[in-house]
C-alpha positions in Angstrom: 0.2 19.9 15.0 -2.0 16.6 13.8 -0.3 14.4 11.5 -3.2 14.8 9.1 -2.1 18.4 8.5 -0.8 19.0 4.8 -1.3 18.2 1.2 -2.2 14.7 0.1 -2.4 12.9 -3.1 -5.2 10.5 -3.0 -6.9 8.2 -4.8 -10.2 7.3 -4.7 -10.3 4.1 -6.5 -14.3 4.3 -7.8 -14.6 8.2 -7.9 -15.8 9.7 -11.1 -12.2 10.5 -11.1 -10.0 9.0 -8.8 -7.3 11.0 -8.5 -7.0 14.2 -6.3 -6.1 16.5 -4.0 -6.9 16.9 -0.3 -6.1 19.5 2.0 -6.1 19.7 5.6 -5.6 22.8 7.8 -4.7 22.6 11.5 -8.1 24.3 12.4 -10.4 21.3 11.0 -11.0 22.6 7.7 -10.0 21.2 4.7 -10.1 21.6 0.9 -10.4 18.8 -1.9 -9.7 19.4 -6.0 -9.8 17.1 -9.0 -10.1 17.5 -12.5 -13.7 18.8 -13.5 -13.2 16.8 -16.9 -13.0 13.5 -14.9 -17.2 13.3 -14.7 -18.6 13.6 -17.8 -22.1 14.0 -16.7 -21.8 16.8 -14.9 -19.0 19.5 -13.8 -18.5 19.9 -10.2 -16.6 22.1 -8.5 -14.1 21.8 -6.1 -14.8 20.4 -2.4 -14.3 22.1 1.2 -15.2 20.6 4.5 -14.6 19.6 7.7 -12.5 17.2 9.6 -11.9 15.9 13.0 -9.7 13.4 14.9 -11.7 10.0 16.7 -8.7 8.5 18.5 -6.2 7.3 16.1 -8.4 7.7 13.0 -9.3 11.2 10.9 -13.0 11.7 9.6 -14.7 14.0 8.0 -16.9 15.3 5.2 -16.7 17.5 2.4 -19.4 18.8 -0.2 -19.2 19.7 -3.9 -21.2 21.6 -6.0 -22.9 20.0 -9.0 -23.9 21.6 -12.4 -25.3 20.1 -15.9 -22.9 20.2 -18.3 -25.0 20.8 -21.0 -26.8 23.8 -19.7 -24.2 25.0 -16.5 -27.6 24.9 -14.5 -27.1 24.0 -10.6 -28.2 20.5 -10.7 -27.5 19.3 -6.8 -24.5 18.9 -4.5 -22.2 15.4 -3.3 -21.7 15.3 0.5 -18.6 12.9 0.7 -17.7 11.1 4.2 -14.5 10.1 4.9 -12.6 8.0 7.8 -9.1 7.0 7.2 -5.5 6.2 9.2 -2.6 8.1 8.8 0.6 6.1 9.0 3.4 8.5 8.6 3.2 9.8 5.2 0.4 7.1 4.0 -2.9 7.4 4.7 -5.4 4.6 4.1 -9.5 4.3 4.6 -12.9 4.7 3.1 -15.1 7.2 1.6 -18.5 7.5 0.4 -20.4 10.3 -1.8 -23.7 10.7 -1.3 -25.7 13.2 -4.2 -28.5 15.3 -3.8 -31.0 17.2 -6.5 -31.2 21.0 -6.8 -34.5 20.7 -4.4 -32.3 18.4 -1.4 -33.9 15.4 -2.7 -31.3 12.3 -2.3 -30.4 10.8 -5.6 -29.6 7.0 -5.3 -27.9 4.6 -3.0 -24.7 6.2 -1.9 -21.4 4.9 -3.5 -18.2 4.1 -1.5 -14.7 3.7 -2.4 -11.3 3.0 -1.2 -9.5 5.6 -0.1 -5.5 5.9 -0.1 -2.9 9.1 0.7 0.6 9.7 -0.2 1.5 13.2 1.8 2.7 15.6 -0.8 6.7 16.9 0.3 8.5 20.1 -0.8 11.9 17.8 -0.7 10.4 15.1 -2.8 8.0 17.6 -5.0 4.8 15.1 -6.4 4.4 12.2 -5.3 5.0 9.0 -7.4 
């Protein structure tokens, strides 16, 4: 089984909100969960994706679905890249959300952040 396989917590330092939740599944799937409070401009659901392995590093990408808050309307989707390293129980790398209008149309320059992972462990329970 890959080293990547598990629950992380992770921290997105310049995320709408930075802390979440990743999951990754030994068939390249994985799942991602934050607070929907944590953007006040619009609610967005939880993430599911894709990852793979490229040598010693994990990458992948992930989309959200977006909705106004004021109205609930669809308003687009985030398509979040990732690439990290996984030491042990630490990963460490970069991601970068890129948002999209209810019609496709790309919204803005893409934002990036830091990206760090603490490996979530039934004999240790969360993460500190």
């Amino acid at each position: 089984m890959d080293p990547v396989v598990g629950a992380w917590l992770v921290h997105a330092n310049d995320a709408p909100f930075a802390w979440q939740v990743f999951t990754f599944h030994g068939d390249g799937t994985m799942g991602q969960a934050n607070p929907d409070a944590g953007d006040r401009d619009t609610s967005d659901s939880d993430g599911g994706g894709t990852w793979r392995r490229d040598s010693n590093q994990i990458t992948g990408i992930f989309m959200e679905m977006t909705a106004k808050r004021d109205t609930g309307q669809f308003a687009g989707w985030r398509e979040i890249t990732f690439r990290f390293t996984v030491q042990a129980d630490l990963f460490s790398g970069t991601a970068k959300a890129t948002s999209y209008d209810m019609d496709g149309h790309f919204l803005g320059k893409p934002s990036g952040t830091p990206l760090t992972g603490k490996r979530v462990q039934v004999d240790t329970g969360a993460t500190r």
